[in-house]
C-alpha positions as CSV (number, residue, x, y, z in Angstrom):
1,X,101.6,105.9,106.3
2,X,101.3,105.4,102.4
3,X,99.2,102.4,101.9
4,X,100.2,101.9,98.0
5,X,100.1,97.6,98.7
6,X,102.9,95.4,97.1
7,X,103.6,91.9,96.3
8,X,106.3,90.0,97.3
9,X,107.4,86.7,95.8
10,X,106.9,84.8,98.4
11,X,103.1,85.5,98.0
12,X,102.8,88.4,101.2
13,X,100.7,91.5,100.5
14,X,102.7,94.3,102.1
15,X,101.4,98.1,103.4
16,X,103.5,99.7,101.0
17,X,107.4,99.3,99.4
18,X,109.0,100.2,102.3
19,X,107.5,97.8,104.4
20,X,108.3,95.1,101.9
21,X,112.2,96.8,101.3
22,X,112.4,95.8,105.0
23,X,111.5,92.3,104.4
24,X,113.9,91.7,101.9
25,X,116.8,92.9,103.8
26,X,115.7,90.6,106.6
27,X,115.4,87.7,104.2
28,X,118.7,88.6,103.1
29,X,120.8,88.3,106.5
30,X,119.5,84.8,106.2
31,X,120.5,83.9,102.7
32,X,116.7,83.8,101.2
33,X,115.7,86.6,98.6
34,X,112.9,87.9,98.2
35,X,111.8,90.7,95.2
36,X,108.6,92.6,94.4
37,X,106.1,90.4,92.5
38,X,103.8,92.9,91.5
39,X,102.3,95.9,92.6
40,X,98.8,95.6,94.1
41,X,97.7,92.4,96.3
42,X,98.8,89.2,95.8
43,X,95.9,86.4,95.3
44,X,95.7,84.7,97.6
45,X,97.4,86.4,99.8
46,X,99.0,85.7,103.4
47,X,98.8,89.8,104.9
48,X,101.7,90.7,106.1
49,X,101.8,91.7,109.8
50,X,105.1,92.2,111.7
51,X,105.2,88.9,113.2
52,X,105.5,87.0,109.9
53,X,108.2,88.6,108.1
């Protein structure tokens, strides 16, 4: 696995853009969005594991 870490907007460090690519199309079926922030951590960051998405 690439670990290239993203941010996302809603302030979750993500492994890599796939990971987070995933996210948003969850967030999506539920009528939220959610985009890349930056790439890199995000400060203060909540780590994304695969029970918080």
């Amino acid at each position: 696995m690439l670990r290239s870490p993203v941010c996302g907007t809603n302030g979750r460090t993500y492994p890599n853009v796939c990971f987070l690519q995933c996210a948003i199309r969850n967030e999506a079926k539920h009528g939220r969005q959610l985009k890349l922030k930056r790439n890199g951590i995000c400060k203060k960051s909540v780590k994304f594991n695969k029970h918080n998405t």
